[in-house]
LOTOR-919359 format. One record per residue (C-alpha): y, x, z; residue in one letter. Coordinates in pm, 1 decimal, padded with zeros to 6 digits. Example, Ala and Ser with C-alpha at 12.3 -4.5 7.8 and 13.67 -1.06 7.14 Angstrom:
<rec <-00450.0, 01230.0, 00780.0>, A>
<rec <-00106.0, 01367.0, 00714.0>, S>
//
This chain:
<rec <19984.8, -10054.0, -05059.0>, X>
<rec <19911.1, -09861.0, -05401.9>, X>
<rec <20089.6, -09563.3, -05500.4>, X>
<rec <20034.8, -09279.1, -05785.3>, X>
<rec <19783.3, -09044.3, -05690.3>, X>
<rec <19926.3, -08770.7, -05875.3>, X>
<rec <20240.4, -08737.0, -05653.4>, X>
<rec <20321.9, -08574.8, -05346.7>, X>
<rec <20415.1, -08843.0, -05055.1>, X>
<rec <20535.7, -08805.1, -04727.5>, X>
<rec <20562.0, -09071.4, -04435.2>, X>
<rec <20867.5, -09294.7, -04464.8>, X>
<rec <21076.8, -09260.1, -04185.7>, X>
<rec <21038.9, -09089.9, -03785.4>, X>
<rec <20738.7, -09187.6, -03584.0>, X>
<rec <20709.0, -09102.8, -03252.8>, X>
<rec <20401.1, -09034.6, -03058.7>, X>
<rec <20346.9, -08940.0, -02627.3>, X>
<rec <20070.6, -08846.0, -02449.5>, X>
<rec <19905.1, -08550.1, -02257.8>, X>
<rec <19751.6, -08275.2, -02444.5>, X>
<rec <19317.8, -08286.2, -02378.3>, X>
<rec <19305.2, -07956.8, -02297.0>, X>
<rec <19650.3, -07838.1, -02117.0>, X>
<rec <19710.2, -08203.6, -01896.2>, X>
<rec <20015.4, -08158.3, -02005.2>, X>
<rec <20305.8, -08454.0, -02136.2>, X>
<rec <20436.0, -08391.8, -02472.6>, X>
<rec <20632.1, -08647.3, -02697.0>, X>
<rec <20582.1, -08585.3, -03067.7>, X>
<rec <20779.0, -08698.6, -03328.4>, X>
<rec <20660.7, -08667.3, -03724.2>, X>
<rec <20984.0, -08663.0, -03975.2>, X>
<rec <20971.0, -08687.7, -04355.6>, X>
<rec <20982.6, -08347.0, -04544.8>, X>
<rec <21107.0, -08271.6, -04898.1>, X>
<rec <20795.2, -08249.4, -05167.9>, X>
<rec <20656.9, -07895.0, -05148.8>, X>
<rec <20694.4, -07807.9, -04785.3>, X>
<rec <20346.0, -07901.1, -04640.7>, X>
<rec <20318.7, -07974.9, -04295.2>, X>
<rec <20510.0, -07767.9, -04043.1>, X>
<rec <20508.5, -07820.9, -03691.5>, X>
<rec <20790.0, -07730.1, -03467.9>, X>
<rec <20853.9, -07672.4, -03120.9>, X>
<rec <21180.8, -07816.5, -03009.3>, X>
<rec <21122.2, -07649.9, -02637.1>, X>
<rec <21152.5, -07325.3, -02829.8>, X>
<rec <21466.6, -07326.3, -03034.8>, X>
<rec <21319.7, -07546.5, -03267.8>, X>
<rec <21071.7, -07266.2, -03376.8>, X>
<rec <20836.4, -07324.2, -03687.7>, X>
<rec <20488.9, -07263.7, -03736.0>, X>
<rec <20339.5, -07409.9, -04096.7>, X>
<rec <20013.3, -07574.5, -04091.9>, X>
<rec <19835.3, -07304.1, -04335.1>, X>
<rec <19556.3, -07054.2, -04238.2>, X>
<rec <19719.4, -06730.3, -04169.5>, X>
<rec <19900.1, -06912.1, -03899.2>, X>
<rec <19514.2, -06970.2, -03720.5>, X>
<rec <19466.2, -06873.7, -03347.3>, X>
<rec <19130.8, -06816.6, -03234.9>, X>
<rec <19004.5, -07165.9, -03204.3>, X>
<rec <18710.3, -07303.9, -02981.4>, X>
<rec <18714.2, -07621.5, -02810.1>, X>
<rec <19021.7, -07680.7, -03054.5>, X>
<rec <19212.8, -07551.5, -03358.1>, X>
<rec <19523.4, -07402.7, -03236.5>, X>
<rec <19793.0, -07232.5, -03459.3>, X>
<rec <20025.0, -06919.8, -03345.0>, X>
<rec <20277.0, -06725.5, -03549.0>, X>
<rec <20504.7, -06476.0, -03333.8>, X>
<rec <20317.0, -06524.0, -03011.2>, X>
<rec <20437.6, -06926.0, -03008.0>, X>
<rec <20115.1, -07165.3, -02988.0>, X>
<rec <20079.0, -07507.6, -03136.1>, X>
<rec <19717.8, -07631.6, -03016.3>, X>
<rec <19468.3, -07914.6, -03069.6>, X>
<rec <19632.4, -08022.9, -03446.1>, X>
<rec <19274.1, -08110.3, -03567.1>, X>
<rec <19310.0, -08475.0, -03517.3>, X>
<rec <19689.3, -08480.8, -03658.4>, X>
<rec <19646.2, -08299.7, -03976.1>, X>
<rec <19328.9, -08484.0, -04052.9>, X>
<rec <19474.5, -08805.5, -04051.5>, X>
<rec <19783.2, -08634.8, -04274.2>, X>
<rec <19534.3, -08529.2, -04524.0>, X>
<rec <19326.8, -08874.9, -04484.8>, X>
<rec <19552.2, -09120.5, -04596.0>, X>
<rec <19770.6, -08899.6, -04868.5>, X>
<rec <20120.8, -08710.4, -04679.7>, X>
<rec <20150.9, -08376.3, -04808.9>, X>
<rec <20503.9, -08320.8, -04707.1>, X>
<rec <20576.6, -08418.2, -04314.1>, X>
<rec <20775.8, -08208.6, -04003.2>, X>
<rec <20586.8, -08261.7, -03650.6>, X>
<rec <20831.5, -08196.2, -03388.3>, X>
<rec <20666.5, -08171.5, -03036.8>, X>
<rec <20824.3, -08027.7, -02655.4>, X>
<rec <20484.7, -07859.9, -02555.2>, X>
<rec <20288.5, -07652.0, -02677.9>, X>
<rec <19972.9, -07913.7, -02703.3>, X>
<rec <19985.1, -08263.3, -02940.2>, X>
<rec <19903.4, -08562.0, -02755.3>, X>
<rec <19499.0, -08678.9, -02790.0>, X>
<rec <19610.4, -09032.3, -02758.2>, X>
<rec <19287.1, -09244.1, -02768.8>, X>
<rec <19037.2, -08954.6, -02908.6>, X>
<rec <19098.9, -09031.1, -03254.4>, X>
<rec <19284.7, -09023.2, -03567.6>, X>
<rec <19351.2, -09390.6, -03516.9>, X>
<rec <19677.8, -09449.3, -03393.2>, X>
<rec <19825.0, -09214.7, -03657.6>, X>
<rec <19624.8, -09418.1, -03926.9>, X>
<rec <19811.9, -09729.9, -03809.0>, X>
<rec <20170.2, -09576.9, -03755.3>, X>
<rec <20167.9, -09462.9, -04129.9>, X>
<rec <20089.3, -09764.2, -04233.1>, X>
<rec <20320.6, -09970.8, -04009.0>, X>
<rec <20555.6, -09725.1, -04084.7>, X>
<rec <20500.2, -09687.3, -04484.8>, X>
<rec <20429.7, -09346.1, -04674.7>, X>
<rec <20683.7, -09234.8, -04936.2>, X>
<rec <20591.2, -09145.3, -05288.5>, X>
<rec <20780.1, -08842.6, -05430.1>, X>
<rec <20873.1, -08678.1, -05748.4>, X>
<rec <20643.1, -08375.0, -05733.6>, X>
<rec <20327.6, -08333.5, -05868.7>, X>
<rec <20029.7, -08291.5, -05637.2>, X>
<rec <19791.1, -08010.5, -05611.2>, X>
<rec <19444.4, -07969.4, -05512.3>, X>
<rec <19235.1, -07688.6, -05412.2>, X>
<rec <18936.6, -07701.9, -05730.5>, X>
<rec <18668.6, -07502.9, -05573.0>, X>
<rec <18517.1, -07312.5, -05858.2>, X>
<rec <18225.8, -07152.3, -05679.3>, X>
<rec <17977.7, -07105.0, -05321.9>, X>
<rec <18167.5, -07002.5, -05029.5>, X>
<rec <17985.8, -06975.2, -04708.2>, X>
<rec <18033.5, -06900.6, -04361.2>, X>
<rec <17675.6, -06894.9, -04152.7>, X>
<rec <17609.1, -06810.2, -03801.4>, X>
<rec <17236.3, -06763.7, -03665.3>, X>
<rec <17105.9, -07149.9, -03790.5>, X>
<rec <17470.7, -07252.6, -03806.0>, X>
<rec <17618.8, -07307.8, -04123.6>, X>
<rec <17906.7, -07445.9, -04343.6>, X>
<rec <17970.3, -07402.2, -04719.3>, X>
<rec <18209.7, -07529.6, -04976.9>, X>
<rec <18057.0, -07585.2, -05360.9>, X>
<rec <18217.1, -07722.2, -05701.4>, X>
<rec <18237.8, -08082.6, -05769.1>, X>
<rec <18419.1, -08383.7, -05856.7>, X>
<rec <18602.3, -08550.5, -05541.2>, X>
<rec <18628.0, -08446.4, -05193.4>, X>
<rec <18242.1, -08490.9, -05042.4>, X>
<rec <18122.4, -08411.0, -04702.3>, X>
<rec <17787.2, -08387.2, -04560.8>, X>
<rec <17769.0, -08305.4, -04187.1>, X>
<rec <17499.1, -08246.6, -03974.5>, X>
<rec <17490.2, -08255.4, -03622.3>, X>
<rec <17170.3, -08142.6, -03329.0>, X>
<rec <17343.3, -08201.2, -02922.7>, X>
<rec <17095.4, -08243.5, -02701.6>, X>
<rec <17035.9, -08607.3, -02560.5>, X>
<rec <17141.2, -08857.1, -02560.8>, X>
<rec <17350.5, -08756.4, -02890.2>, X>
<rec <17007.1, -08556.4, -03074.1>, X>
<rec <17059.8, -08530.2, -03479.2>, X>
<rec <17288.0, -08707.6, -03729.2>, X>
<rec <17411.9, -08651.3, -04025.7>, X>
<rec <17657.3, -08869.4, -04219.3>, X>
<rec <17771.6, -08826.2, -04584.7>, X>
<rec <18158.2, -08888.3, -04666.8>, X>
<rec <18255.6, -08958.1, -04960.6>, X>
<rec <18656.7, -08928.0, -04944.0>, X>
<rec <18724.0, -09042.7, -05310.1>, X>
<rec <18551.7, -09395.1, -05259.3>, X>
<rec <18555.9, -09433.7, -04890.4>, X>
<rec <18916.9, -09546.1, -04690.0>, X>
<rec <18936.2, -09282.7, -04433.0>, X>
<rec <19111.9, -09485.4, -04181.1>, X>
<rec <18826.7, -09738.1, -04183.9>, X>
<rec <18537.3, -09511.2, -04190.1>, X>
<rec <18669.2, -09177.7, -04011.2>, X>
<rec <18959.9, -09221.3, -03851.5>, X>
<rec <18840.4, -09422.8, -03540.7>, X>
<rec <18569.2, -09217.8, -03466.5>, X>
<rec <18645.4, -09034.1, -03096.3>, X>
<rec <18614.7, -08715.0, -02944.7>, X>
<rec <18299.0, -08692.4, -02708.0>, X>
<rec <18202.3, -08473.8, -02414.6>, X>
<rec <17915.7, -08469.8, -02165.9>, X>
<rec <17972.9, -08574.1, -01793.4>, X>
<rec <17769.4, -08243.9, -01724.4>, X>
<rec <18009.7, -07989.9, -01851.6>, X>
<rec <18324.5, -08150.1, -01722.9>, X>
<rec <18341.3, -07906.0, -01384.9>, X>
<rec <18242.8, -07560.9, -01593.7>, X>
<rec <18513.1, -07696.4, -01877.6>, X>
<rec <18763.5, -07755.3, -01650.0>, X>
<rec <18727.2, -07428.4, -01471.4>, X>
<rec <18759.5, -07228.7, -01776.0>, X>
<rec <19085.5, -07438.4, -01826.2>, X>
<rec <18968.9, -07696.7, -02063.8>, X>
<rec <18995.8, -08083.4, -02109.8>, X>
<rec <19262.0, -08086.7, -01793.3>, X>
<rec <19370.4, -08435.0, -01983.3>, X>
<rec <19031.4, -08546.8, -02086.2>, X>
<rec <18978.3, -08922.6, -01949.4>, X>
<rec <18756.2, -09239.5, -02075.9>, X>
<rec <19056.9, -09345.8, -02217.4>, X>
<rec <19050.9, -09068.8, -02472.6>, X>
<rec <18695.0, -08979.5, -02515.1>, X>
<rec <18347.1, -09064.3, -02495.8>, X>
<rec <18155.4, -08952.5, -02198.3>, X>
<rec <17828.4, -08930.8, -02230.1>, X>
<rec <17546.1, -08943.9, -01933.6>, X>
<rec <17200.7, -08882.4, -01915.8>, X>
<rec <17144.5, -09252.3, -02055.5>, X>
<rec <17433.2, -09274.2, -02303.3>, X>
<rec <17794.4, -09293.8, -02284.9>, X>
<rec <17970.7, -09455.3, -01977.7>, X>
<rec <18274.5, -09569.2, -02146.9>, X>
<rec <18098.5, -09743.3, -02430.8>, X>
<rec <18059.5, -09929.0, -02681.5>, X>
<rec <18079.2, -09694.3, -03008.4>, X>
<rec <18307.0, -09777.7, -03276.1>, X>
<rec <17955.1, -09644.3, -03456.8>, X>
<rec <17643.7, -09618.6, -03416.7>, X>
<rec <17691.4, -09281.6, -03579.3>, X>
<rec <18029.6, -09228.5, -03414.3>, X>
<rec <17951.0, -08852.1, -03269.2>, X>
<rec <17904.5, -08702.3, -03654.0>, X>
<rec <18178.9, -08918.3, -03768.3>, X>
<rec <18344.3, -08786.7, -03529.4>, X>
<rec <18285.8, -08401.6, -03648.5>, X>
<rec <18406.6, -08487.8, -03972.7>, X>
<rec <18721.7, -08577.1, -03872.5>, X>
<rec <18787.9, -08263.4, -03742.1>, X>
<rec <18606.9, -08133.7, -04042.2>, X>
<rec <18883.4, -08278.8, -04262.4>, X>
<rec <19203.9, -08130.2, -04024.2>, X>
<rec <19020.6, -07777.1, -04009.6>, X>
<rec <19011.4, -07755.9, -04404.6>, X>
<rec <19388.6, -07930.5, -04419.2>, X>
<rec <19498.6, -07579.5, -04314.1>, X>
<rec <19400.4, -07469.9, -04667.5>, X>
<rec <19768.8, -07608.9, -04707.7>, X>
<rec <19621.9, -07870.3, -04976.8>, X>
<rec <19360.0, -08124.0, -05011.1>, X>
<rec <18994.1, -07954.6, -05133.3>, X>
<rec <18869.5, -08057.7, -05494.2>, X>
<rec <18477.4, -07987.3, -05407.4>, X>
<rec <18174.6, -08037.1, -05192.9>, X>
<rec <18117.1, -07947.5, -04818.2>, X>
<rec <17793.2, -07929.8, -04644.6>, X>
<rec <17799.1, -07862.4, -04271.2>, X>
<rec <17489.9, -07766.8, -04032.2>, X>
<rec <17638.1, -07758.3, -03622.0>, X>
<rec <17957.7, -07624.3, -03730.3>, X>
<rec <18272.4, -07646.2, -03525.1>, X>
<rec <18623.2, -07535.0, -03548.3>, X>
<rec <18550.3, -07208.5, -03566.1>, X>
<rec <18344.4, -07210.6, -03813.0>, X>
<rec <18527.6, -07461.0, -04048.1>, X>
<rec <18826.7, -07231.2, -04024.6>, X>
<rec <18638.6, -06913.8, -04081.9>, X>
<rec <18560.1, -07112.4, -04398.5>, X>
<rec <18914.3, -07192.3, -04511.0>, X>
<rec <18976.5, -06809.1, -04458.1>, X>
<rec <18706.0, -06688.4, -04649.8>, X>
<rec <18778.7, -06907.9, -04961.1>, X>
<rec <19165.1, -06878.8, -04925.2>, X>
<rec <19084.4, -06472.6, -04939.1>, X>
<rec <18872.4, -06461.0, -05228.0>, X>
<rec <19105.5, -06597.7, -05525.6>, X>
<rec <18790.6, -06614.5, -05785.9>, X>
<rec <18649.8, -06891.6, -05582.0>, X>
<rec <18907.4, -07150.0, -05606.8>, X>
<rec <19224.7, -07255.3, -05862.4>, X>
<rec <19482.9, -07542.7, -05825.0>, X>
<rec <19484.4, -07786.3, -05988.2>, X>
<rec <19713.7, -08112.0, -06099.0>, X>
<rec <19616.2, -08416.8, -06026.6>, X>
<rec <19654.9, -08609.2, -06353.1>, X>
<rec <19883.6, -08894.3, -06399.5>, X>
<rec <19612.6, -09188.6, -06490.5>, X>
<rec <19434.7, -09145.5, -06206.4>, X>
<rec <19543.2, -09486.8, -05949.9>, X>
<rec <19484.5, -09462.4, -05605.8>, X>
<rec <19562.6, -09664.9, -05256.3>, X>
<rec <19676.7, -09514.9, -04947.0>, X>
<rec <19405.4, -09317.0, -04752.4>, X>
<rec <19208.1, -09322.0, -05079.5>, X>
<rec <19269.0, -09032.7, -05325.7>, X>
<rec <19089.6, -09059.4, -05645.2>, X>
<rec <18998.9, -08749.1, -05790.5>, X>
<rec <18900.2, -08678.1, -06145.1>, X>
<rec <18984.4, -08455.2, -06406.7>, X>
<rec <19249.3, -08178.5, -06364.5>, X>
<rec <19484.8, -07995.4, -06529.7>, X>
<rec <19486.0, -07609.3, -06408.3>, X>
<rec <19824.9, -07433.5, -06316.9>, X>
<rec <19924.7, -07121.0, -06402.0>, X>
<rec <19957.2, -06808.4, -06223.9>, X>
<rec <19937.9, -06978.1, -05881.9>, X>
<rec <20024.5, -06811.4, -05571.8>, X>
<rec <19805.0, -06709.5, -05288.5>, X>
<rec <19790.9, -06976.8, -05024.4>, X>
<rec <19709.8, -06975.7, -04652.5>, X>
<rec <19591.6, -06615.0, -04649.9>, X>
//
């Protein structure tokens, strides 16, 4: 399945997800809809009137255990996982429609989106596509934390992670312009230690949290194994890695290094750069450039004019 890189594309007809939401416990049926070129992704609750919240940074709640999105006191939470298979395998333009206020965690992963848009088909359209070109440092550290975005051709990622045992220190390096994300990201799960799971649950957290949905690691290792990868935990982080930065309400044309960031940080990072307009421009992709789905070859661009603030 091969279509033009430099176009917009959204998925080709209704898909329709159920599940419970990992944090909340709560059932929710989700259904994604094509959207005209230019509109992004925009979730909506149809529980509420059909109210709208778009998938771009202003729109950020305070995130912790997940990325969460609020505009007029309405909550859409836990998109991470969504958006980052959106952005992974090349749909600009799509409507998410849900009846709770949490999307479904389905099996941990970006997975089962990976394999609806392609069972489904993604839809080229007749607008050109823009990226974010980063055009210099932005950084976001916290005590020995850290995350930063740099120029440079492509959309690279280098994460770092340091959990205690039986997880200790990885670090993977992602190369999104030669790598298919929905081979080498998008199975990777969600994770959690059997130790935590009474003091999350009493602050109200991972209510729908099961070995059917994520990894659960004991003192020897994980109890529902086996990994999809040996590296699976990092992987993992860059998945939600990708979804976080999706809320820059286009795909990044640049580097990213990570050191034990998390959502919070990764959006702090979107904010920062979206605020300071000398940092970043957008930019066409150009019309040579060939590219399969899940794969988006990056090269050379041509730089718009005059382009309006995004995500701030």
């Amino acid at each position: 399945m091969v279509s033009p890189a430099h176009l917009e594309q959204t998925i080709a007809g209704p898909l329709e997800f159920a599940g419970v939401g990992l944090h909340s416990g709560a059932p929710v049926t989700m259904r994604l809809l094509p959207a005209p070129a230019g509109s992004g992704i925009v979730f909506r609750r149809t529980d509420l009137d059909n109210f709208e919240i778009p998938a771009i940074g202003r729109n950020v709640a305070k995130v912790s255990y997940a990325t969460s999105l609020m505009r007029q006191g309405v909550l859409i939470s836990t998109t991470e996982h969504l958006l980052s298979a959106l952005i992974g395998m090349g749909v600009d333009n799509a409507i998410v429609e849900l009846d709770n206020l949490e999307l479904p965690i389905l099996d941990g992963s970006a997975l089962p989106y990976v394999e609806a848009f392609l069972r489904g088909g993604i839809r080229v359209q007749r607008r050109r596509r823009e990226t974010i070109r980063v055009l210099r440092p932005v950084e976001v550290r916290e005590g020995e934390k850290f995350i930063g975005v740099y120029p440079g051709s492509g959309y690279k990622i280098l994460y770092t992670i340091d959990f205690p045992a039986p997880i200790g220190r990885q670090s993977t390096c992602v190369d999104l312009a030669a790598e298919t994300y929905g081979a080498a990201i998008a199975p990777a799960r969600t994770f959690g230690y059997k130790a935590d799971e009474k003091r999350l649950r009493d602050m109200g957290l991972i209510r729908g949290a099961g070995p059917q949905n994520a990894i659960i690691l004991g003192a020897r290792g994980p109890e529902n194994g086996p990994l999809r990868f040996d590296d699976e935990y990092v992987r993992h982080k860059v998945l939600d890695l990708i979804g976080d930065l999706a809320l820059a309400g286009r795909r990044i044309e640049g580097h990213v290094v990570a050191e034990r960031a998390g959502h919070a940080m990764h959006t702090a990072l979107v904010s920062r750069l979206m605020k300071d307009r000398s940092a970043w421009e957008l930019a066409h992709v150009p019309v040579a450039a060939p590219a399969a789905v899940g794969i988006d070859l990056v090269g050379s661009r041509e730089v718009l004019g005059s382009p309006a603030l995004m995500g701030v």
